[in-house]
C-alpha positions as CSV (number, residue, x, y, z in Angstrom):
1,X,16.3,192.1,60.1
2,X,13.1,194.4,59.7
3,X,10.5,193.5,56.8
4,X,9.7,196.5,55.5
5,X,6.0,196.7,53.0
6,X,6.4,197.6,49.6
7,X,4.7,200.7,49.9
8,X,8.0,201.4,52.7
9,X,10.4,200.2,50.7
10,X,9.2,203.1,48.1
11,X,9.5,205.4,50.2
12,X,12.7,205.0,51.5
13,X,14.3,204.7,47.8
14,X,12.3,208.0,47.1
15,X,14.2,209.5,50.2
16,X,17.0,208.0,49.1
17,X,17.3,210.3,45.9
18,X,16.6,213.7,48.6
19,X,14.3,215.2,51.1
20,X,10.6,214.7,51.5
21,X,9.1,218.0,52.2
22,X,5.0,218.2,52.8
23,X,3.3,218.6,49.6
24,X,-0.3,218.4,49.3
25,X,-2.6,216.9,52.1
26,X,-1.0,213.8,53.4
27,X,1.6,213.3,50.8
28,X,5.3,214.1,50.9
29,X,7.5,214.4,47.7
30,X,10.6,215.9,46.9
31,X,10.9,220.1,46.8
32,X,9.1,221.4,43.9
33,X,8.7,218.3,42.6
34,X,6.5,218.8,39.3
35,X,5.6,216.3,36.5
36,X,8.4,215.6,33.9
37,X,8.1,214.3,30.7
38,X,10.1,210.8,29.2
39,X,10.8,209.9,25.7
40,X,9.2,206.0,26.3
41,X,7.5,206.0,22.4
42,X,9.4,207.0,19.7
43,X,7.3,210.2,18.9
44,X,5.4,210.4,21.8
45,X,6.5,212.4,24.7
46,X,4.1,211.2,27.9
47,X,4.1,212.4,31.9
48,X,6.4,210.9,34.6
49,X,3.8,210.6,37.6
50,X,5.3,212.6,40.6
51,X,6.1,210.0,43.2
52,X,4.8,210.5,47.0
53,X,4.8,209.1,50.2
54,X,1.6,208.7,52.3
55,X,2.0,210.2,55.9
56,X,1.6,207.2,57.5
57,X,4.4,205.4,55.4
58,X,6.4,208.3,56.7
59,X,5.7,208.4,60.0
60,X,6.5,204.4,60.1
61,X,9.4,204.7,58.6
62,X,10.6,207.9,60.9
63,X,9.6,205.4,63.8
64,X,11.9,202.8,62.8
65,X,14.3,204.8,62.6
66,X,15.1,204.9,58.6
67,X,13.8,208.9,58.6
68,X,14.7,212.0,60.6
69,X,14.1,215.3,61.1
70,X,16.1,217.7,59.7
71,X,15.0,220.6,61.4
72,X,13.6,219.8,65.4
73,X,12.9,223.6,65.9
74,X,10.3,223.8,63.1
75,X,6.7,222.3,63.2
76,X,6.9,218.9,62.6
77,X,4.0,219.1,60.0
78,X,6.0,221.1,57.7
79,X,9.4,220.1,58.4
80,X,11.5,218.2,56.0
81,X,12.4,214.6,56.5
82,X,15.9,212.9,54.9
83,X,17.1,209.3,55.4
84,X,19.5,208.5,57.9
85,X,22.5,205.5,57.7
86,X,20.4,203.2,59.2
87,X,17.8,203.4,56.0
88,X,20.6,203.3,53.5
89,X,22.0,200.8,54.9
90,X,18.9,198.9,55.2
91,X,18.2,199.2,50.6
92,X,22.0,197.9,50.6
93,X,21.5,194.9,52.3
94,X,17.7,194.3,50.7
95,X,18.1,195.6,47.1
């Protein structure tokens, strides 16, 4: 069984809900990802923080094999990474 950091286990749920695609520097988020707003107050409306993956948190979970690819021909700095069986199958087991 692999122990994954918390700051792992993130990312994997955030690929979980769809594809990380390079946003700014270093971070990876979902495609067009922008801030959205949540009723949490009862008059106030406040911003959702846009979550993001660090690119080493990426790369370690592409190296355990929890992340791939989707597009080999492409440059791998700007290629889009989903999770693979092995990754949802690792948040079953460890939810």
């Amino acid at each position: 069984m692999t122990e994954l950091a918390p700051s792992q286990i993130s990312g994997l749920k955030l690929a979980q809900q769809g594809d990380l695609h390079p946003q700014s520097p270093k971070k990876w988020t979902h495609l067009n990802a922008t801030v959205t707003y949540a009723k949490n107050d009862r008059w106030k409306e406040r911003p959702q923080k846009i979550k993001s993956v660090s690119d080493k948190t990426l790369k370690e979970l592409s190296e355990l094999g929890f992340l791939e690819r989707l597009h080999l021909n492409d440059d791998a700095a700007s290629d889009a990474y989903a999770i693979t069986m092995a990754g949802k199958i690792w948040l079953l087991k460890n939810k």
